[in-house]
Predicted model as a PDB file, atoms N, CA, C, CB and O in Angstrom, pLDDT in the B-factor column:
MODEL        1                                                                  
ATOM      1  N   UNK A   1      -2.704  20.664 -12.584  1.00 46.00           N  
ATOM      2  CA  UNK A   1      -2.557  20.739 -11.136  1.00 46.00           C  
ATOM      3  C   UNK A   1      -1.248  20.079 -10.729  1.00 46.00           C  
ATOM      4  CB  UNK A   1      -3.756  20.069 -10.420  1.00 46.00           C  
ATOM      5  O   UNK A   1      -0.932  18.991 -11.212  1.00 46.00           O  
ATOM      6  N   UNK A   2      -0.463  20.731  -9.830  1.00 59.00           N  
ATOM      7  CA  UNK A   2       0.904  20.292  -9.745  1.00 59.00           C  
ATOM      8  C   UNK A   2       0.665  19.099  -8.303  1.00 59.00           C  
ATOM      9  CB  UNK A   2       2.119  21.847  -9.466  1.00 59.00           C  
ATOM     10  O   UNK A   2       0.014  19.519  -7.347  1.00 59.00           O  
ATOM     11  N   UNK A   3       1.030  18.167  -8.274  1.00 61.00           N  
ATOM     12  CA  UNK A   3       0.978  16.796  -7.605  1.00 61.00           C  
ATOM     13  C   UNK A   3       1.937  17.366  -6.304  1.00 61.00           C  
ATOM     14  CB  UNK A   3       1.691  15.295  -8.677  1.00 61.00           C  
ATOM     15  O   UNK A   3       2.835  18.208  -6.292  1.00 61.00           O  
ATOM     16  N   UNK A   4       1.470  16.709  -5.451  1.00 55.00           N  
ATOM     17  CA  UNK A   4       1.826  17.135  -3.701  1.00 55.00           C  
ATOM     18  C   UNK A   4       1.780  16.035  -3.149  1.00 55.00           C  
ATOM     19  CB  UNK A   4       0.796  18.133  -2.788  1.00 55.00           C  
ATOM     20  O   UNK A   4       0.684  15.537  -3.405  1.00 55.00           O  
ATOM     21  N   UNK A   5       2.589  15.154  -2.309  1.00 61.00           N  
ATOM     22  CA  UNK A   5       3.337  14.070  -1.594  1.00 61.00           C  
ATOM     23  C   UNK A   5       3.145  14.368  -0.186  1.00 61.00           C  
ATOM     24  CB  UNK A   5       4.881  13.988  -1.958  1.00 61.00           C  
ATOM     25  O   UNK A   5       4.093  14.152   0.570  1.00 61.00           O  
ATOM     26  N   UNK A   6       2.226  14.761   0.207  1.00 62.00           N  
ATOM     27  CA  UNK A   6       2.123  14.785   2.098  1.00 62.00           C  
ATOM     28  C   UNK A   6       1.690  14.073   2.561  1.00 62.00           C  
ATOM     29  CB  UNK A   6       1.508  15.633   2.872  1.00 62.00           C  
ATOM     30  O   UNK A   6       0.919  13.214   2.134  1.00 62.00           O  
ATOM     31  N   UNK A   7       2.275  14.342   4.052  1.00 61.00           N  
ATOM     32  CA  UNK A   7       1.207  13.348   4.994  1.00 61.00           C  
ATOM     33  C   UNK A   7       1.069  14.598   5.912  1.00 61.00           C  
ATOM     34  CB  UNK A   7       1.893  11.612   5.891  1.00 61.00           C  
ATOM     35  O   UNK A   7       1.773  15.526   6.311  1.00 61.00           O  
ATOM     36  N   UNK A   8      -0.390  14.072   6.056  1.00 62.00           N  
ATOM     37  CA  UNK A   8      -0.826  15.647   7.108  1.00 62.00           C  
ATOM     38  C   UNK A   8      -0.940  14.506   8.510  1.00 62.00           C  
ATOM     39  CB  UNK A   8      -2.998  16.873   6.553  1.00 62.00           C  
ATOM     40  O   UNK A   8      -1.352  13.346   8.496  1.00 62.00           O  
ATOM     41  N   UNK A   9      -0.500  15.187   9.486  1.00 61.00           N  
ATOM     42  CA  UNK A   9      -1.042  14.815  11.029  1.00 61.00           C  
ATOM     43  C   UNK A   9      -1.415  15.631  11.852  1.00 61.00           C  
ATOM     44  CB  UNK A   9      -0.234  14.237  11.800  1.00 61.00           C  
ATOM     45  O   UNK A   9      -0.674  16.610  11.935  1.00 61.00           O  
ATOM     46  N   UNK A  10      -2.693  15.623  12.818  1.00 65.00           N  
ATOM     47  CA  UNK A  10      -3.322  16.545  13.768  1.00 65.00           C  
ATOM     48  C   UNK A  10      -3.304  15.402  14.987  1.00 65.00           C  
ATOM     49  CB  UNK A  10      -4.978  17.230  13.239  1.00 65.00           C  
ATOM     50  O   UNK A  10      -3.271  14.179  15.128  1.00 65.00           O  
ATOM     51  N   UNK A  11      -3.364  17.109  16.076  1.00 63.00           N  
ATOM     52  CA  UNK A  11      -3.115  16.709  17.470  1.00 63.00           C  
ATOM     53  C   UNK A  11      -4.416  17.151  18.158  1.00 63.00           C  
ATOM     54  CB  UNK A  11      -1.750  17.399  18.130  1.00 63.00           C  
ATOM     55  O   UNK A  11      -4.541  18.320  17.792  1.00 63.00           O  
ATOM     56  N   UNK A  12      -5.273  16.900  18.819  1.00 63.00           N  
ATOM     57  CA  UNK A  12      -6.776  17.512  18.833  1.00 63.00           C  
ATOM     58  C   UNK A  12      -5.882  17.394  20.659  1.00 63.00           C  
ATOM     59  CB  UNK A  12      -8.766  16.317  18.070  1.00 63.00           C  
ATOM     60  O   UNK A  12      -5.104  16.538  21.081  1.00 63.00           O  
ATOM     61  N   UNK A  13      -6.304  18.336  21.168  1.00 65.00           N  
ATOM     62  CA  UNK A  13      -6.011  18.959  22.749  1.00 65.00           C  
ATOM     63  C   UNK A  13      -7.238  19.327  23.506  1.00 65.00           C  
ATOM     64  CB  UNK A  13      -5.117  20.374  22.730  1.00 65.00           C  
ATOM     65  O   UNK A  13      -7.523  20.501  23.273  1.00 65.00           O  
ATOM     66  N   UNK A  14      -8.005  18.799  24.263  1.00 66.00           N  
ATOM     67  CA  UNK A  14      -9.286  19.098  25.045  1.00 66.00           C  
ATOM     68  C   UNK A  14      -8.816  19.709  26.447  1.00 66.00           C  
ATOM     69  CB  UNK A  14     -10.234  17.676  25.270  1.00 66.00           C  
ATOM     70  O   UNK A  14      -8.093  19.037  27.184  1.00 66.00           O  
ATOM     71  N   UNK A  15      -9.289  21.150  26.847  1.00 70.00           N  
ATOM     72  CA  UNK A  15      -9.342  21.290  27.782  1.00 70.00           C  
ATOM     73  C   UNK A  15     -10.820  21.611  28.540  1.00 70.00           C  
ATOM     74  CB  UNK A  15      -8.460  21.978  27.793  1.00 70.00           C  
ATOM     75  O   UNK A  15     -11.768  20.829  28.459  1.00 70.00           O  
ATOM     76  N   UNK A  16     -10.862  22.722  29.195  1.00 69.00           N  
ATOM     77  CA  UNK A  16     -12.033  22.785  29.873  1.00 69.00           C  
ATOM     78  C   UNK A  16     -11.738  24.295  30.676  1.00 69.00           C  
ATOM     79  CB  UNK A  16     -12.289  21.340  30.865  1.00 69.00           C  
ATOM     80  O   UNK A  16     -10.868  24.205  31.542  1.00 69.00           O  
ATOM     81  N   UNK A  17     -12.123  25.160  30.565  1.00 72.00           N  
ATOM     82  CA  UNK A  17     -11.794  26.402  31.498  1.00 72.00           C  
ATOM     83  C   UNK A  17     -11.695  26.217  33.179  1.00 72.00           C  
ATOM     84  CB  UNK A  17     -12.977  27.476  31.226  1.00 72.00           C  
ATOM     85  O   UNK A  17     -10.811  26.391  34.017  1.00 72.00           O  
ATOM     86  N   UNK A  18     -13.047  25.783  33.193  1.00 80.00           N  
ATOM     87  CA  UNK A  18     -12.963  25.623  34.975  1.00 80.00           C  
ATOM     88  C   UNK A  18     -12.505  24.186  35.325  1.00 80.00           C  
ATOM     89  CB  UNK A  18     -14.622  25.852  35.826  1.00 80.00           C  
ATOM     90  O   UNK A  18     -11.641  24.015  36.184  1.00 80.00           O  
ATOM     91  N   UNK A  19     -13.187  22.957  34.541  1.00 77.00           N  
ATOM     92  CA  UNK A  19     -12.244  21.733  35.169  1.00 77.00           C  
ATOM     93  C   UNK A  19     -10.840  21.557  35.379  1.00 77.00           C  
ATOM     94  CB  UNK A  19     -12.382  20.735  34.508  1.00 77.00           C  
ATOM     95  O   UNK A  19     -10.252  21.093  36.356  1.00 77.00           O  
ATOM     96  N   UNK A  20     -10.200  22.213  33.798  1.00 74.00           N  
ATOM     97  CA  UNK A  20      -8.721  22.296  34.095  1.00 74.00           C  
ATOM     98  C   UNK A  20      -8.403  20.541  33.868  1.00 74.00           C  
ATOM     99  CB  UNK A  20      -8.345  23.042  35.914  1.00 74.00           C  
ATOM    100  O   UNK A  20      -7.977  19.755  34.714  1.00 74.00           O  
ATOM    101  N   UNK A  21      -8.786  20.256  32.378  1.00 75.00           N  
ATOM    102  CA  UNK A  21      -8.479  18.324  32.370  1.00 75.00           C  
ATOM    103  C   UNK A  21      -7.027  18.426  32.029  1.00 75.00           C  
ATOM    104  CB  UNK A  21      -9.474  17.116  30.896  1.00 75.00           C  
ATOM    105  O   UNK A  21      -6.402  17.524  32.588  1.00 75.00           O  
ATOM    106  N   UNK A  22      -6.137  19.352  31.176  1.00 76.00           N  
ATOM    107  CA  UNK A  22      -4.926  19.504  31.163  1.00 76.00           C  
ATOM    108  C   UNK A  22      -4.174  19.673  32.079  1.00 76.00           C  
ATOM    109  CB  UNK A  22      -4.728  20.151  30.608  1.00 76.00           C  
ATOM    110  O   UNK A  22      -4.271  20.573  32.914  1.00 76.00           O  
ATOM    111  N   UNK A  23      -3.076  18.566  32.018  1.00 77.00           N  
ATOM    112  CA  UNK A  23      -2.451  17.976  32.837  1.00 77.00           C  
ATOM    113  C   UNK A  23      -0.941  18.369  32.504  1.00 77.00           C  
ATOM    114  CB  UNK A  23      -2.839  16.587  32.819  1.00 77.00           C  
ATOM    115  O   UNK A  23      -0.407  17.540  31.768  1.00 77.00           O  
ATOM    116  N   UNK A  24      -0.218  19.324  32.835  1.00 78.00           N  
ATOM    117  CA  UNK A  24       0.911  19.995  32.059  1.00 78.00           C  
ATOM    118  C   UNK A  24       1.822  18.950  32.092  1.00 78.00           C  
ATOM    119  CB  UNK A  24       1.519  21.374  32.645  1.00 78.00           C  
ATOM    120  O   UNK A  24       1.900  18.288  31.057  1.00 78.00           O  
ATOM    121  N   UNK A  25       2.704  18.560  33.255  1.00 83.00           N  
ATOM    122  CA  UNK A  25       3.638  17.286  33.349  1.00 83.00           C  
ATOM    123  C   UNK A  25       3.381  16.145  32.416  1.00 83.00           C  
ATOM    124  CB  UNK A  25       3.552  16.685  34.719  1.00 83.00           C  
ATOM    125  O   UNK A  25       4.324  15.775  31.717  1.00 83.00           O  
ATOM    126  N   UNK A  26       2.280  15.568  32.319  1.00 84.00           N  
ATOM    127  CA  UNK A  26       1.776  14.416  31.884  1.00 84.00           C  
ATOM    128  C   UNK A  26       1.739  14.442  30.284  1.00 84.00           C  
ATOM    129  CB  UNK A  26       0.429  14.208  32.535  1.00 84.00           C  
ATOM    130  O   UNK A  26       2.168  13.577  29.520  1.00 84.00           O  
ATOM    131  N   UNK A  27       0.978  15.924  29.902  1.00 80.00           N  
ATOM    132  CA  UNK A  27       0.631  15.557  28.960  1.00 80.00           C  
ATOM    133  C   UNK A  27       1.139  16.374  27.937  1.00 80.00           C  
ATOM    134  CB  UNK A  27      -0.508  15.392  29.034  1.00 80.00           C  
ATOM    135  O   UNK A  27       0.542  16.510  26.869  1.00 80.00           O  
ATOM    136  N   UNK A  28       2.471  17.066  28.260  1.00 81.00           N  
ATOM    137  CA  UNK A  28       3.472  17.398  27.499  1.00 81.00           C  
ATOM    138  C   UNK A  28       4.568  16.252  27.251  1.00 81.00           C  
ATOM    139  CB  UNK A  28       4.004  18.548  28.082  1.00 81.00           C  
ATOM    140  O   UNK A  28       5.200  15.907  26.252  1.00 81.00           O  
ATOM    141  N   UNK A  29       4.537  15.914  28.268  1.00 86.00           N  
ATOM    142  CA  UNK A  29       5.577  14.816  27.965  1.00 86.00           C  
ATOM    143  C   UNK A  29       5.204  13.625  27.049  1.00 86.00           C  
ATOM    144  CB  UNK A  29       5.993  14.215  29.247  1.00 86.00           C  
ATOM    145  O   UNK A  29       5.998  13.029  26.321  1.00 86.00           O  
ATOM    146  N   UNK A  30       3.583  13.301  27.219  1.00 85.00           N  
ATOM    147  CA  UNK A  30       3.095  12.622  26.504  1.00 85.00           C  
ATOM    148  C   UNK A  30       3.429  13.043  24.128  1.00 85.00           C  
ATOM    149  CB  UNK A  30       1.522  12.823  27.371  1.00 85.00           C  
ATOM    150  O   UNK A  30       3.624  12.425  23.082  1.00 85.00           O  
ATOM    151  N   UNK A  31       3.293  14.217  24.560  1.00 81.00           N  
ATOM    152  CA  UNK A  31       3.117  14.805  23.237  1.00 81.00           C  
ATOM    153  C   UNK A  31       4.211  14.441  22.354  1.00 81.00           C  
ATOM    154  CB  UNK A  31       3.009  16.268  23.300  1.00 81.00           C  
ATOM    155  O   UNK A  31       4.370  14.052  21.197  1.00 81.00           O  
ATOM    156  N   UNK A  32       5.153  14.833  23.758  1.00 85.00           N  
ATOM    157  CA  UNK A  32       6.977  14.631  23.037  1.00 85.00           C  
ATOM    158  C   UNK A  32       7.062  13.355  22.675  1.00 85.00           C  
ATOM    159  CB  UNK A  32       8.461  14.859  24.169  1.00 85.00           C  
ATOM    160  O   UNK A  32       7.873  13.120  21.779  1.00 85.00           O  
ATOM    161  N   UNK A  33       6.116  11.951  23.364  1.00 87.00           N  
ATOM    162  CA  UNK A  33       6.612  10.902  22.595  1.00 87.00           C  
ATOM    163  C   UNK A  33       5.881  10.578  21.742  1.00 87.00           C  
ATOM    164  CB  UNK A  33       6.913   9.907  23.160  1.00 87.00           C  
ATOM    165  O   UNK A  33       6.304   9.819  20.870  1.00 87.00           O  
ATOM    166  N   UNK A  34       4.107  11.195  21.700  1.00 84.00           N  
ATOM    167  CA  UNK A  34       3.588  11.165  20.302  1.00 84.00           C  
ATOM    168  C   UNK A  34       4.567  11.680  19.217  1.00 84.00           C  
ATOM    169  CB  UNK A  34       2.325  11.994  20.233  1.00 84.00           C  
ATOM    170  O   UNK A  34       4.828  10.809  18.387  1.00 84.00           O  
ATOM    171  N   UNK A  35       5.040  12.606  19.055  1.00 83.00           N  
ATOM    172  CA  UNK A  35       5.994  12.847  18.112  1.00 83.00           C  
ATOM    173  C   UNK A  35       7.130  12.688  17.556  1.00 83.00           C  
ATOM    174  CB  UNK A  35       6.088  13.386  18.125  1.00 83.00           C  
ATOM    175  O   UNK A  35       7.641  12.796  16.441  1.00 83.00           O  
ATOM    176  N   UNK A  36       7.457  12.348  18.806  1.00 86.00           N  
ATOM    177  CA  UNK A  36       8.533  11.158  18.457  1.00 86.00           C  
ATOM    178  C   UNK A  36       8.975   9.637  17.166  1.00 86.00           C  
ATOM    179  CB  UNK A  36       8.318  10.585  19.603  1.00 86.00           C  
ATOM    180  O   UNK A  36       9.796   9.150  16.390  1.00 86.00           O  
ATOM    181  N   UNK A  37       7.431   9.521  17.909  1.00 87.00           N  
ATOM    182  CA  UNK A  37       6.364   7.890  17.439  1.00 87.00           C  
ATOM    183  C   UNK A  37       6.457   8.346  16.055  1.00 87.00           C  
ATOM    184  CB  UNK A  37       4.267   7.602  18.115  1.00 87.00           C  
ATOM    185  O   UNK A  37       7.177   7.762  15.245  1.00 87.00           O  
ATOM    186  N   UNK A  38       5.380   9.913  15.597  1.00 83.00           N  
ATOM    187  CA  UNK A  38       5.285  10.241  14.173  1.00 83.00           C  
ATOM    188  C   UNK A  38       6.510  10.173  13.460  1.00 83.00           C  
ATOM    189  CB  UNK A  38       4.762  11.520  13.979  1.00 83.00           C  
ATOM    190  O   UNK A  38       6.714   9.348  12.570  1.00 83.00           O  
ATOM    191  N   UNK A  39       7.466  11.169  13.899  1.00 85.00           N  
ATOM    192  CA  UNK A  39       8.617  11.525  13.372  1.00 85.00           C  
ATOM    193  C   UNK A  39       9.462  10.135  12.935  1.00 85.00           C  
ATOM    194  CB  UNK A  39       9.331  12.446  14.417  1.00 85.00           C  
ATOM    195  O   UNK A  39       9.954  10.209  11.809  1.00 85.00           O  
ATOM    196  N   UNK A  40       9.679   8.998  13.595  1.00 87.00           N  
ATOM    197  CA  UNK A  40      10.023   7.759  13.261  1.00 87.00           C  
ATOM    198  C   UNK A  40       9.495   7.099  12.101  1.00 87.00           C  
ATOM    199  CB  UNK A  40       9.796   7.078  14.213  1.00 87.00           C  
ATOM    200  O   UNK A  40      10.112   6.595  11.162  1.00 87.00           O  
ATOM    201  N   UNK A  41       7.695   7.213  12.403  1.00 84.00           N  
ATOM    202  CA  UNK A  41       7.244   7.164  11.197  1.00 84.00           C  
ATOM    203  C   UNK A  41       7.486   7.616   9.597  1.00 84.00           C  
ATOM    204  CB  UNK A  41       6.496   7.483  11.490  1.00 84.00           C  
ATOM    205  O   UNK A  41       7.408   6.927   8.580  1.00 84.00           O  
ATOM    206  N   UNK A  42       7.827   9.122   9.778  1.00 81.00           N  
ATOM    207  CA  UNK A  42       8.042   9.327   8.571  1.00 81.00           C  
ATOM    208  C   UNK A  42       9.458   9.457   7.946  1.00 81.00           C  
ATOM    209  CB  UNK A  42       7.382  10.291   8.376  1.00 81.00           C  
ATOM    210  O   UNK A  42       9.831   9.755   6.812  1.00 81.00           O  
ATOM    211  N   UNK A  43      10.034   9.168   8.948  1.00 83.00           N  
ATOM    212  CA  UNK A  43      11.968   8.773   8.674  1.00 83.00           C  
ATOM    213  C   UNK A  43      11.969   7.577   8.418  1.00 83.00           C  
ATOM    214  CB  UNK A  43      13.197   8.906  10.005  1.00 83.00           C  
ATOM    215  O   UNK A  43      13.005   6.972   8.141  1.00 83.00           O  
ATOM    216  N   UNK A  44      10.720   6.991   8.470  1.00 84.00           N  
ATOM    217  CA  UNK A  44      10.978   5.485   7.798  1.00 84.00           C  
ATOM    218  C   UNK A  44      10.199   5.436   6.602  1.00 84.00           C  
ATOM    219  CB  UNK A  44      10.515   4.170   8.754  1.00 84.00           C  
ATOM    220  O   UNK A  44      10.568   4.463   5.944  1.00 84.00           O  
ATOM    221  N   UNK A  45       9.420   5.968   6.122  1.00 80.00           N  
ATOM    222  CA  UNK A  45       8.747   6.284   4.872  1.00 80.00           C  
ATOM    223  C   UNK A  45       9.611   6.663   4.041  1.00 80.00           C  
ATOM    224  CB  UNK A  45       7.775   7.212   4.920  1.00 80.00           C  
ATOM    225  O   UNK A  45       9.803   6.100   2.963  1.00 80.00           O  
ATOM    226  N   UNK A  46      10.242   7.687   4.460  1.00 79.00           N  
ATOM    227  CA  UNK A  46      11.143   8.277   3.366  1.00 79.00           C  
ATOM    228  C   UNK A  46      12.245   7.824   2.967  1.00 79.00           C  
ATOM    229  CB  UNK A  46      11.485   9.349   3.576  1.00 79.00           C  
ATOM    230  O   UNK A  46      12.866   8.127   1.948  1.00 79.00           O  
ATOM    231  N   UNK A  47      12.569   6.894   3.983  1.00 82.00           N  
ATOM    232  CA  UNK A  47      13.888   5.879   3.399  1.00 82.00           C  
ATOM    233  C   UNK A  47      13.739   4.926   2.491  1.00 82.00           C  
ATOM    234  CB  UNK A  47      14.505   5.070   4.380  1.00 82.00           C  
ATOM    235  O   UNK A  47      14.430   4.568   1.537  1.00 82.00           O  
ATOM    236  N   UNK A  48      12.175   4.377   3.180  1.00 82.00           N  
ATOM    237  CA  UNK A  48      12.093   3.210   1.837  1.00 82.00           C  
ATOM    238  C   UNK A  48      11.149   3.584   0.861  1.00 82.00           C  
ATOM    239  CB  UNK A  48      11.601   1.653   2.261  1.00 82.00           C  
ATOM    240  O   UNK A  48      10.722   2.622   0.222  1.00 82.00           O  
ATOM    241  N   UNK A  49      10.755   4.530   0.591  1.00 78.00           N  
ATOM    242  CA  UNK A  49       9.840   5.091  -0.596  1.00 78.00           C  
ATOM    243  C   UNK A  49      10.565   6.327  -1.189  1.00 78.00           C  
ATOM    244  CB  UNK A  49       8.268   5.560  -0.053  1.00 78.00           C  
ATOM    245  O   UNK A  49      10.668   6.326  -2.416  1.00 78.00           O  
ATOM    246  N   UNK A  50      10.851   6.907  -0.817  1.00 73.00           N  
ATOM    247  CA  UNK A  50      10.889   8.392  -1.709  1.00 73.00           C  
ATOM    248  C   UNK A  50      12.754   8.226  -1.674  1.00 73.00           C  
ATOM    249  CB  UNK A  50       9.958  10.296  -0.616  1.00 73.00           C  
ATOM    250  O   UNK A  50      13.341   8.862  -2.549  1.00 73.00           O  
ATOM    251  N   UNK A  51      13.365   7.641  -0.981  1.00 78.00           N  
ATOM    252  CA  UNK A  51      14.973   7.408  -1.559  1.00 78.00           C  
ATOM    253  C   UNK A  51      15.198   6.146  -2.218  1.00 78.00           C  
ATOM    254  CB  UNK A  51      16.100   7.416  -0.378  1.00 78.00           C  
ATOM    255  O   UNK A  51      16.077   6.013  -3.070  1.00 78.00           O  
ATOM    256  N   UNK A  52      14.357   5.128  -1.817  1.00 83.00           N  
ATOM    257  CA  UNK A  52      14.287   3.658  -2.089  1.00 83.00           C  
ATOM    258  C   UNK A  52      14.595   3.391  -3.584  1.00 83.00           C  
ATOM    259  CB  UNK A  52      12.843   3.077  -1.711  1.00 83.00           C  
ATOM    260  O   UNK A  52      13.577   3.523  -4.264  1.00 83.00           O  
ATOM    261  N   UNK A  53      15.850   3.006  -4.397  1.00 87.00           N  
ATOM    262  CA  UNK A  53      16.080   2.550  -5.692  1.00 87.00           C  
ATOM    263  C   UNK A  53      15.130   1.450  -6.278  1.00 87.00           C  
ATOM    264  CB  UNK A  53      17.399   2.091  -5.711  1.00 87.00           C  
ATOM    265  O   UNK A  53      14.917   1.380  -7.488  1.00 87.00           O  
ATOM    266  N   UNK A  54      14.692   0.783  -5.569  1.00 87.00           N  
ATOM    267  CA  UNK A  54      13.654  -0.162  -6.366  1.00 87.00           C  
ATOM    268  C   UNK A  54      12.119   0.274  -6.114  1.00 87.00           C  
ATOM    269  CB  UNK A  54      13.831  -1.800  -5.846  1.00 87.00           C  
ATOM    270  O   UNK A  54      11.261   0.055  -6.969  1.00 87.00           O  
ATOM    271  N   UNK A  55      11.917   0.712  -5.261  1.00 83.00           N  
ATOM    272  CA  UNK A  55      10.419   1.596  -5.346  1.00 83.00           C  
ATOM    273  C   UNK A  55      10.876   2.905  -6.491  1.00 83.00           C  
ATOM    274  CB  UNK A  55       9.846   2.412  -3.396  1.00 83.00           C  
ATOM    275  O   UNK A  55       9.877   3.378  -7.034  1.00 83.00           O  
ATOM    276  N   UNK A  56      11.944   3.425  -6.847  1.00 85.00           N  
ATOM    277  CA  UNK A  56      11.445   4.204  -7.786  1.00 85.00           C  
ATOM    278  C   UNK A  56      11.816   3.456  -9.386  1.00 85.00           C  
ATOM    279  CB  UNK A  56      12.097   5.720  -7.504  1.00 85.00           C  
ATOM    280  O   UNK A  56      11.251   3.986 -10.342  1.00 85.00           O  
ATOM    281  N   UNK A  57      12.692   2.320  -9.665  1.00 89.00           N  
ATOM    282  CA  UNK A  57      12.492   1.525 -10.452  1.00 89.00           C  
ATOM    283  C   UNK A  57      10.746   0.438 -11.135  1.00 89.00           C  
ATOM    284  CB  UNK A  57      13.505   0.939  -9.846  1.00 89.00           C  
ATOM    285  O   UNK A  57      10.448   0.071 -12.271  1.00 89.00           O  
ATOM    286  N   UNK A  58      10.126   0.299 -10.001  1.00 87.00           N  
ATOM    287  CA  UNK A  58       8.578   0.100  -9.899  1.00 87.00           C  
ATOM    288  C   UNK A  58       8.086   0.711 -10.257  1.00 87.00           C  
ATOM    289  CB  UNK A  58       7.958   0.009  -9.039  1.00 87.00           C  
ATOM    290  O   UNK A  58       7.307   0.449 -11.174  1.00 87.00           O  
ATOM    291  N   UNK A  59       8.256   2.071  -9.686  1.00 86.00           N  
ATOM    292  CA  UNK A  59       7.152   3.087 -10.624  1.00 86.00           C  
ATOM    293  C   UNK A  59       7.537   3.198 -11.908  1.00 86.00           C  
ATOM    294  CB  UNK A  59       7.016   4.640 -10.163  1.00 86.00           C  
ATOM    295  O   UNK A  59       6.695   3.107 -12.801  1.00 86.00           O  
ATOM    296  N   UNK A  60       9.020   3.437 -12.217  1.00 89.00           N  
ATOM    297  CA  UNK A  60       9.143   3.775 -14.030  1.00 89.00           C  
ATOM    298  C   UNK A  60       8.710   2.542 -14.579  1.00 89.00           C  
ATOM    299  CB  UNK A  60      10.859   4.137 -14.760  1.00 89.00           C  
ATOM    300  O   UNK A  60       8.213   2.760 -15.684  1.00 89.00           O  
ATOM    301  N   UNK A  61       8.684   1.216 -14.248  1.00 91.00           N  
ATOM    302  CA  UNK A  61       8.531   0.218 -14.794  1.00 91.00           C  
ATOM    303  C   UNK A  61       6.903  -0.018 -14.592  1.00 91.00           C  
ATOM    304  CB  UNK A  61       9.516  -0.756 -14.289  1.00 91.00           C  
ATOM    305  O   UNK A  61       6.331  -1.083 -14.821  1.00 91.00           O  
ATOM    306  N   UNK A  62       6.402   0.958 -14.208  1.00 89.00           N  
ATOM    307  CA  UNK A  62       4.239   0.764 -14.095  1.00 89.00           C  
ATOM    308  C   UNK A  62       4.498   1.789 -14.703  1.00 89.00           C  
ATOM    309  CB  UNK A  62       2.869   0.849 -12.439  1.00 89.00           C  
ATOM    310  O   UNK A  62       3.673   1.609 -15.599  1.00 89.00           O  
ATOM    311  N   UNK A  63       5.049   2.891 -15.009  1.00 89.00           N  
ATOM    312  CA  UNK A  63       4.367   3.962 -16.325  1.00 89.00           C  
ATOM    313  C   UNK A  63       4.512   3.262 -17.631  1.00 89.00           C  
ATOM    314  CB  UNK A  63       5.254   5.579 -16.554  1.00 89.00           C  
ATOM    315  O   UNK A  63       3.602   2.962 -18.403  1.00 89.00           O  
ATOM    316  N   UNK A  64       5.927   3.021 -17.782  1.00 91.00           N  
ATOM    317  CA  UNK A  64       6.340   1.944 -19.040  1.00 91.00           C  
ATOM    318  C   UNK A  64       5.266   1.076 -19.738  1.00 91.00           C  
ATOM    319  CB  UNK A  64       7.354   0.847 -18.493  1.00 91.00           C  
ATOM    320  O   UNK A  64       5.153   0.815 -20.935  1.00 91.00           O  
ATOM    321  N   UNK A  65       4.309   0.595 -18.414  1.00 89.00           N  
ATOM    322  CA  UNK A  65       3.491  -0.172 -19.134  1.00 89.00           C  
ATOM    323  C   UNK A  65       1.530   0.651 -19.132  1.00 89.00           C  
ATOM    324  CB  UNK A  65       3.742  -1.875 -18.277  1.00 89.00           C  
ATOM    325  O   UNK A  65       0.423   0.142 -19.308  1.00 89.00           O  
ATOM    326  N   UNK A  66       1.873   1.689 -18.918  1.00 87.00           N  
ATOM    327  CA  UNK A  66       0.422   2.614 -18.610  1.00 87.00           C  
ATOM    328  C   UNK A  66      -0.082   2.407 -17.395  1.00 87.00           C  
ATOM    329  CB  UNK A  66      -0.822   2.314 -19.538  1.00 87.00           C  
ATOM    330  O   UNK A  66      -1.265   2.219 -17.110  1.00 87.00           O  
ATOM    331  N   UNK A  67       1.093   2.458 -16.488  1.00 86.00           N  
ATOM    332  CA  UNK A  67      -0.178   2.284 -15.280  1.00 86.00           C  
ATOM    333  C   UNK A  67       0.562   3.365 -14.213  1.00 86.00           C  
ATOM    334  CB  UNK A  67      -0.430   0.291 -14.446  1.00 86.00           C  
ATOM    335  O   UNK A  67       1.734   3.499 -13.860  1.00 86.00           O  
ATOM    336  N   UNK A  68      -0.796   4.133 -13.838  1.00 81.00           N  
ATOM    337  CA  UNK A  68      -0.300   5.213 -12.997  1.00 81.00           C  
ATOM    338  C   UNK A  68      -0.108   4.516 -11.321  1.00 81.00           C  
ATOM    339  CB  UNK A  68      -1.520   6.594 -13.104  1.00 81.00           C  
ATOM    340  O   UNK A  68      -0.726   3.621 -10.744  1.00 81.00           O  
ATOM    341  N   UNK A  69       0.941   5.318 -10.937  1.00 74.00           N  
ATOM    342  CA  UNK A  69       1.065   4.621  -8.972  1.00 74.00           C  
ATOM    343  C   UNK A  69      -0.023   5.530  -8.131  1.00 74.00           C  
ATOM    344  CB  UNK A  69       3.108   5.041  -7.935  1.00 74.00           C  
ATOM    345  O   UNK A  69      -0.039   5.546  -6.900  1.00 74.00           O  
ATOM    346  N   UNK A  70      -0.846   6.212  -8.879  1.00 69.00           N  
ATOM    347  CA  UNK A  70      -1.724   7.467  -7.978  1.00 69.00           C  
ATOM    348  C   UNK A  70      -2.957   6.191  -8.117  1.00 69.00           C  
ATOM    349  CB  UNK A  70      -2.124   9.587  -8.946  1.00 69.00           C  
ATOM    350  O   UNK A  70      -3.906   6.338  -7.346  1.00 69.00           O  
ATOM    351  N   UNK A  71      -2.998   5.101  -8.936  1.00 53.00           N  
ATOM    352  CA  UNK A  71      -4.272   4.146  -8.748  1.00 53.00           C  
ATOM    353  C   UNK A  71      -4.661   3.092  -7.453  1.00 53.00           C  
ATOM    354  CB  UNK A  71      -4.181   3.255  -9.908  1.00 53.00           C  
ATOM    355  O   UNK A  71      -5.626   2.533  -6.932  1.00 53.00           O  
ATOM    356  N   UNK A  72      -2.714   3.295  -7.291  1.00 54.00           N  
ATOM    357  CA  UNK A  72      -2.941   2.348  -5.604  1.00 54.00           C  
ATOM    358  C   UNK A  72      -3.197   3.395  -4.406  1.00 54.00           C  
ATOM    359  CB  UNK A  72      -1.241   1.338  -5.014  1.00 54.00           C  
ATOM    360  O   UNK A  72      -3.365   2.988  -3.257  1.00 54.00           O  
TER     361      UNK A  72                                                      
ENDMDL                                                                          
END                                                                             
């Protein structure tokens, strides 16, 4: 099985036909800075993990000694 590195994120959206709880102004704009928020998130993951020279020195140096990084 070939190994896969994601991060999944969901946005769950409630409306209502006749109440109408969606709030277009509010809660688009809201969205743009949820994603924002994420997107920061994972521009910072990827700097210090998946480009990071000593996080990938760590891992060769835990196989070296038998130990897989899929255990943490």
């Amino acid at each position: 099985m070939k190994e896969v590195d994601r991060t999944i994120f969901g946005y769950l959206c409630l409306d209502h036909i006749s109440t109408n709880y969606f709030n277009p102004i509010f809660d688009i704009d809201s969205g743009y800075i949820y994603a924002d928020i994420l997107s920061l998130y994972l521009f910072v993951r990827f700097v210090f993990v998946n480009q990071s020279e000593t996080y990938q020195k760590v891992v060769m140096l835990l196989k070296t000694k038998g130990i897989s990084c899929d255990d943490f």
